[in-house]
C-alpha positions as CSV (number, residue, x, y, z in Angstrom):
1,X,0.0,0.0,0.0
2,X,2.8,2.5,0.5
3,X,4.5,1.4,-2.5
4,X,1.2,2.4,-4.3
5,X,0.7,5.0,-3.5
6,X,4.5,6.4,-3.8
7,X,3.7,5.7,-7.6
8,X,1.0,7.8,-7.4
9,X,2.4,10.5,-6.0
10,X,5.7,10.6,-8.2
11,X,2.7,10.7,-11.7
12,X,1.0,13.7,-9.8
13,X,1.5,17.2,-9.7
14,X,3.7,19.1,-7.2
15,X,0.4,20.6,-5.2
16,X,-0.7,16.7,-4.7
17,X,2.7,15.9,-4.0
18,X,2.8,18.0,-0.9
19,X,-0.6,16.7,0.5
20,X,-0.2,13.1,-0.3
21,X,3.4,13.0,0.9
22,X,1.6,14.3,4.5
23,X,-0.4,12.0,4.9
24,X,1.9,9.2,3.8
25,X,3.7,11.1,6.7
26,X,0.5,10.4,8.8
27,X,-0.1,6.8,7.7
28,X,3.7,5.6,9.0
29,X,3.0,7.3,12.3
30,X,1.2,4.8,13.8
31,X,3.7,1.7,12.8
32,X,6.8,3.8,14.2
33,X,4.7,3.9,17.6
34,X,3.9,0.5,17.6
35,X,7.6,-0.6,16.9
36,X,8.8,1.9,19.8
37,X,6.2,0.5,22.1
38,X,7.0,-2.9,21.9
39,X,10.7,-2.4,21.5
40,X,10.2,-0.1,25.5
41,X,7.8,-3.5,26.4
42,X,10.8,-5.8,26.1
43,X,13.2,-3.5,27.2
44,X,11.4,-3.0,30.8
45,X,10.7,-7.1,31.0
46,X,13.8,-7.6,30.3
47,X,15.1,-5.6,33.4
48,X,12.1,-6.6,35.6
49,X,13.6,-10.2,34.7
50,X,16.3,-9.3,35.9
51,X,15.8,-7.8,39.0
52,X,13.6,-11.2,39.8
53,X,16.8,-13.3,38.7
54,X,19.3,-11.3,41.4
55,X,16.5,-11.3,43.9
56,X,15.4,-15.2,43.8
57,X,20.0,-15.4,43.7
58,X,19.6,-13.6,47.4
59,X,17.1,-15.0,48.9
60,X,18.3,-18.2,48.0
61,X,22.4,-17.0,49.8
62,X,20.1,-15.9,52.9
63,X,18.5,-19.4,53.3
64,X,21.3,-21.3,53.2
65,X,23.3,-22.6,55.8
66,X,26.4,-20.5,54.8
67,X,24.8,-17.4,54.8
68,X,23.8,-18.2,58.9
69,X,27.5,-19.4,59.6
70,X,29.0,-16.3,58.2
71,X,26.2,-13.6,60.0
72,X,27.0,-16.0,63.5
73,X,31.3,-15.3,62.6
74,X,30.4,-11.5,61.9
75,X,28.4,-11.2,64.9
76,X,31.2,-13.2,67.0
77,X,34.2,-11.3,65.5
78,X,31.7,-8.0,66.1
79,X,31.5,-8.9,70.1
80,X,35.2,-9.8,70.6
81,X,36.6,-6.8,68.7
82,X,34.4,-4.3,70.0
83,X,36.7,-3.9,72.9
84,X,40.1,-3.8,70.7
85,X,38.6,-1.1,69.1
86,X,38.0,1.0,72.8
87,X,41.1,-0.4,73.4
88,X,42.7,1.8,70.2
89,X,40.6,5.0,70.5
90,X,41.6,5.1,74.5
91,X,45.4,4.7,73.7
92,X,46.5,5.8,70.2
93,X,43.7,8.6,69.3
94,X,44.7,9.5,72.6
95,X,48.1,9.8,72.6
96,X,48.3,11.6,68.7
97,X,46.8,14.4,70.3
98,X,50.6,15.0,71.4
99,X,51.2,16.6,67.5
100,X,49.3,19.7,69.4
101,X,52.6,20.8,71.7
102,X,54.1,23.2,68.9
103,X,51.3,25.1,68.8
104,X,51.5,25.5,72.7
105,X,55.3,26.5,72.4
106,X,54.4,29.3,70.1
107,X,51.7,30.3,72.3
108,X,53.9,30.2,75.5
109,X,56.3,32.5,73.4
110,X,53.5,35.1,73.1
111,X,52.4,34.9,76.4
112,X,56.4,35.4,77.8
113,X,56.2,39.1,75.5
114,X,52.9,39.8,76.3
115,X,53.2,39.7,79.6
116,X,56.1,41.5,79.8
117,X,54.5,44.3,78.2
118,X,51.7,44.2,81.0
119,X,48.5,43.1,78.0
120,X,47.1,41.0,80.4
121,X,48.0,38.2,83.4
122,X,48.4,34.5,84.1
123,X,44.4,33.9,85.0
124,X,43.4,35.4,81.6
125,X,45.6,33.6,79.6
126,X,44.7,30.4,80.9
127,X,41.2,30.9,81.0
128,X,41.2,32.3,77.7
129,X,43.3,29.5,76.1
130,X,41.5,26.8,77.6
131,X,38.0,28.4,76.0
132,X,40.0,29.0,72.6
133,X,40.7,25.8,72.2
134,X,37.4,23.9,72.8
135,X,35.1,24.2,69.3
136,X,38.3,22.7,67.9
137,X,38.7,19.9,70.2
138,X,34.7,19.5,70.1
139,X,35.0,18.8,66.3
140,X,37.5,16.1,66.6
141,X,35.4,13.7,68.7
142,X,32.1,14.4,67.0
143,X,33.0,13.8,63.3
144,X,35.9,11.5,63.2
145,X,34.2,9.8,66.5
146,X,30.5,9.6,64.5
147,X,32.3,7.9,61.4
148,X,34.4,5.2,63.7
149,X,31.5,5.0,66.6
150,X,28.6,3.8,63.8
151,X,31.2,2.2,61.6
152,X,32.6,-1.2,63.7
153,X,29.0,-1.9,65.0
154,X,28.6,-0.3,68.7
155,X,25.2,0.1,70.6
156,X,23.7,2.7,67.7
157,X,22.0,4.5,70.2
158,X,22.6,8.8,71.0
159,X,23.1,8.5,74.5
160,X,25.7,6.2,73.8
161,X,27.3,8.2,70.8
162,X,26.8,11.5,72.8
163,X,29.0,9.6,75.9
164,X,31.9,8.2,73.7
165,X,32.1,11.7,72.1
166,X,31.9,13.6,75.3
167,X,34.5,11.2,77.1
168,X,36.8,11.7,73.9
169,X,37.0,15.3,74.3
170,X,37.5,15.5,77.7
171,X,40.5,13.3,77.0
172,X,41.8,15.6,74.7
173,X,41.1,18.7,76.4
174,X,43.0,16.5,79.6
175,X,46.1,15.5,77.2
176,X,46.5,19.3,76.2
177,X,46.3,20.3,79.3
178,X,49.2,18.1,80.2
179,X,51.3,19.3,77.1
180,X,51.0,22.8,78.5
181,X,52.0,21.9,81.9
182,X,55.0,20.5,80.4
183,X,55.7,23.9,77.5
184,X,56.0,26.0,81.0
185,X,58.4,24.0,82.4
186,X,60.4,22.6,79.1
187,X,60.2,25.5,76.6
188,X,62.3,23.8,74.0
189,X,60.2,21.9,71.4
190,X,61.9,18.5,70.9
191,X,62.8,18.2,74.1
192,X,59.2,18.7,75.2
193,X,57.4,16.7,72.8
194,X,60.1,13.7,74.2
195,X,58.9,14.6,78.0
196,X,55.4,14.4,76.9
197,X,55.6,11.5,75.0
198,X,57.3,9.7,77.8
199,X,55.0,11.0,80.1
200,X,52.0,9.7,77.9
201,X,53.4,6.2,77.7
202,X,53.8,5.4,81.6
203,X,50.2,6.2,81.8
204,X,49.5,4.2,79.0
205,X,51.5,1.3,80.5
206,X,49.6,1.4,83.7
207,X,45.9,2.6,82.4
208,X,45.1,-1.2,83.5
209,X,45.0,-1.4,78.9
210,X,47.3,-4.1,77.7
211,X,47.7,-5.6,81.3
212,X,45.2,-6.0,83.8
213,X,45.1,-4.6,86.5
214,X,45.6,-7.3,88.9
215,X,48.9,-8.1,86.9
216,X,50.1,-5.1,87.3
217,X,53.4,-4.3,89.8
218,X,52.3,-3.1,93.2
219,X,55.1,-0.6,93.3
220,X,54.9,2.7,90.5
221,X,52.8,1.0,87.9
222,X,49.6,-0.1,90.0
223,X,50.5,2.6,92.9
224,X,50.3,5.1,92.2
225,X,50.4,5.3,88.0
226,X,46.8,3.0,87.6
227,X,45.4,5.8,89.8
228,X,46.5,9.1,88.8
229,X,46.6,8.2,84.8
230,X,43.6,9.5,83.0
231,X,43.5,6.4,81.1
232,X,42.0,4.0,83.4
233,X,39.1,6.2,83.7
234,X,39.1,6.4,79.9
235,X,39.0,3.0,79.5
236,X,36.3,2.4,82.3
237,X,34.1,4.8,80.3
238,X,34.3,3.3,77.3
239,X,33.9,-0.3,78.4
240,X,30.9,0.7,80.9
241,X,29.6,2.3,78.3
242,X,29.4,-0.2,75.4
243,X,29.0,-3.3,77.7
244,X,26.8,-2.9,80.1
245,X,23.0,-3.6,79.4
246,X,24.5,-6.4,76.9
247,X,24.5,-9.9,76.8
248,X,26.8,-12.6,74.6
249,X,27.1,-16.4,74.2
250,X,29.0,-17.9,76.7
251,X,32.1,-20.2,75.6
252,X,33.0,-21.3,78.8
253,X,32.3,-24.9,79.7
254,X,30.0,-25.9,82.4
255,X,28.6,-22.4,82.5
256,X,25.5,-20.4,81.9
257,X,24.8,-20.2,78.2
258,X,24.7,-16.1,78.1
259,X,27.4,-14.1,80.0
260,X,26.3,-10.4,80.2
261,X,28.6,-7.1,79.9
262,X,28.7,-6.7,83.8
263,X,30.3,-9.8,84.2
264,X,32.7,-9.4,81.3
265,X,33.2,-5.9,82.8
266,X,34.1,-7.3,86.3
267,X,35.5,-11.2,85.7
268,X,37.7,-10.9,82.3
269,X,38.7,-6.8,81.8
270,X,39.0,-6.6,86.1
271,X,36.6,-3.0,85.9
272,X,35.4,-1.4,89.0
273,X,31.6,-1.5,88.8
274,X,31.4,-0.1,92.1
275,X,30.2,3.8,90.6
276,X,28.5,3.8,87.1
277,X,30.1,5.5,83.7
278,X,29.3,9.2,84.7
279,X,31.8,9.2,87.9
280,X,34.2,7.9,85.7
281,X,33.7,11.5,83.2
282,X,33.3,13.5,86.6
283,X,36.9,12.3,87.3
284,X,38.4,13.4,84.3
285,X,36.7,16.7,84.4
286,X,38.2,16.7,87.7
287,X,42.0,16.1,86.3
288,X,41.4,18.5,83.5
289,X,40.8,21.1,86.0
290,X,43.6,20.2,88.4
291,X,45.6,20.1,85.1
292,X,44.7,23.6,84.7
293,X,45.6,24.8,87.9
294,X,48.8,23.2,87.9
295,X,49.4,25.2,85.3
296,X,48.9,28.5,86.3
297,X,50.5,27.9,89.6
298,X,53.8,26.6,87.4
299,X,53.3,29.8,85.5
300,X,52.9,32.0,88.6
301,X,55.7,30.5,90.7
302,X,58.4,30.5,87.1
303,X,57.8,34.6,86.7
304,X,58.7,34.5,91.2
305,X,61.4,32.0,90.9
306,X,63.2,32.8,87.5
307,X,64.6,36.7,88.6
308,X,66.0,34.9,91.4
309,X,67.7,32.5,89.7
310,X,69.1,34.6,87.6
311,X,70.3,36.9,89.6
312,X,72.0,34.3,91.8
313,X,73.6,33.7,88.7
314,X,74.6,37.2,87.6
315,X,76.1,37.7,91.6
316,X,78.4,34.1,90.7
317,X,79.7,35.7,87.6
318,X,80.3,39.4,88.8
319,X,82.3,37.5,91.7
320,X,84.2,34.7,89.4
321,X,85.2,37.5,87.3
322,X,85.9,39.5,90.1
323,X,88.5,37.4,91.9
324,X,90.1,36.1,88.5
């Protein structure tokens, strides 16, 4: 029929020409849309075959007995590791924030010609530095802690989240304060950043961390380092915190089949469960303040003690030179 009419066309005039090649136009319209229709039909069963293909594959991977094994490994590996990972964040995190001390040199520079020049005193210094510094020490718990805290698996709850963040920045807040006690008395930087990391490391030692604290020597490590090192309570914090309310199968022969987090807490990591989480965070508030003070009274008693000292040691050299 198209051919026919092609012919026709082709023996007619030009005026035909125009209306007959429209509505040869208008006659192949409806075979193009039929061809596109049909060609989009297979196109979308094809996909929807598919999709039913992958998802009969998946369901038939989550019904199997491999599938099971592997979620019971993931969810063992999941409960063992959980306290490795507290384990990291208490110690190394912690003990990073050490890269800090050159900016506390530089600031102890400023304050030595500032307060020389009479801007401003010891008390406003430190209060002002320790404010300074706390949106910045705020962001590193709250982003980097968000993508670690809901990235190994822990309780996924905010309370929880809101704890591990606010126990992390009191810890850095408590190491900084601990790098600044130690700029005021050892101004030089390596020198420093060697008496801070060795001071960081005995507490590490003895934060009760990679031996317990029963194992631990009576004399310096368990008294008095456990004690007065921030990392115990770190460590508490975090364990209270994940484990407790929680229960996992027990391996132990002969015993319950469940062991909770309180007995994990108490039996296996040797925790005190004698005060709850929040005493632990009331202590290290407690240290960063001390911290602080320690600091200003170094500060205060150096600008008393140094004019003395030197000029004891200008009076030895007028007199060596003297009697030479």
């Amino acid at each position: 029929m198209s051919t026919k009419k092609f012919e026709e066309i082709r023996s007619g005039n030009g005026a035909k020409m125009e209306i007959r090649t429209k509505t040869l136009v208008r006659t192949s319209a409806p075979e193009k849309g039929c061809i596109d229709r049909t060609w989009n039909m297979a196109l979308m069963e094809n996909q929807a075959m598919r999709k039913r293909a992958i998802q009969i594959l998946i369901n038939s991977y989550k019904s199997s007995g491999t599938s099971k094994q592997l979620e019971l490994r993931v969810t063992e590996i999941c409960n063992q590791d959980r306290a490795f990972m507290l384990v990291f964040v208490a110690s190394f995190l912690t003990f990073m924030a050490i890269g800090g001390f050159p900016s506390i040199v530089e600031d102890m520079k400023i304050f030595r010609r500032e307060r020389l020049n009479g801007h401003y005193g010891v008390a406003a210094f430190v209060v002002g530095n320790s404010f300074s510094s706390i949106p910045y020490l705020l962001m590193n718990p709250v982003i980097p802690g968000a993508i670690v805290f809901f990235l190994v698996g822990l309780q996924q709850t905010f309370d929880h989240f809101a704890y591990f963040a606010l126990v992390l920045f009191v810890t850095l807040l408590l190491v900084e304060s601990l790098m600044m006690i130690v700029a005021s008395i050892v101004p030089d930087f390596l020198m420093g950043v060697i008496t801070g990391s060795g001071i960081l490391g005995k507490m590490l030692l003895a934060g009760g961390l990679f031996r317990k604290p029963h194992d631990l020597p009576n004399f310096f490590w368990r008294y008095p380092m456990y004690y007065i090192g921030f990392h115990k309570y770190v460590s508490q914090g975090f364990y209270k915190n994940e484990f407790e309310g929680l229960t996992f199968p027990n391996n132990q022969a002969g015993g319950s089949l469940i062991i909770t987090g309180e007995e994990i807490l108490k039996n296996i990591w040797e925790m005190e469960m004698s005060y709850s989480k929040w005493v632990d965070l009331a202590i290290l508030f407690g240290m960063v303040i001390l911290y602080r003070l320690m600091f200003f009274g170094i500060i205060k008693a150096s600008e008393k003690v140094t004019p003395i000292i030197k000029a004891f040691m200008v009076r030895v050299t007028v007199k060596d030179n003297s009697s030479a």
